[in-house]
Steps between C-alpha positions, in 0.01 A plus 500: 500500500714590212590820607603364881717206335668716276603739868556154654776394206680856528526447879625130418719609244661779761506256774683247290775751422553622889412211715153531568181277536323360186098545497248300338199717447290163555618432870555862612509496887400784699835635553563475111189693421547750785901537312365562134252732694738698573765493190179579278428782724892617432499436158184737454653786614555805287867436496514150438179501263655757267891401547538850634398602208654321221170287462253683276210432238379172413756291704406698820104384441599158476718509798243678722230245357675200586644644853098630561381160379753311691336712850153369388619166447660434853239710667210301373700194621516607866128543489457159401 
């Protein structure tokens, strides 16, 4: 799950700044997971994977493996 808490503590760290709700990837509710769901599913696309571009090389690979691992993560948590 080390992929899926470092999402969660980006989202906490965003939601501290503008007012929203802080997660705890231990007692993730069914609304929470169906939330990170989706902003993992935003912050895969090409645009926001890449930085419209400004992302490249090595620190695009790590991005993408931590967003794709992050998906696999919550996933295998709603099968559960």
């Amino acid at each position: 799950m080390k992929n899926l808490t470092a999402f969660v503590a980006q989202q906490n760290f965003h939601a501290a700044l503008f007012g929203g709700n802080q997660l705890d990837v231990k007692r993730l509710t069914p609304t929470d997971r169906s939330q990170l769901l989706a902003a993992l599913e935003c912050a895969l696309s090409p645009e926001n994977l890449c930085c419209d571009g400004e992302l490249r090389g090595r620190a695009l690979q790590q991005k993408s493996r931590m967003l794709n691992g992050a998906m696999r993560e919550l996933l295998a948590l709603e099968k559960s």
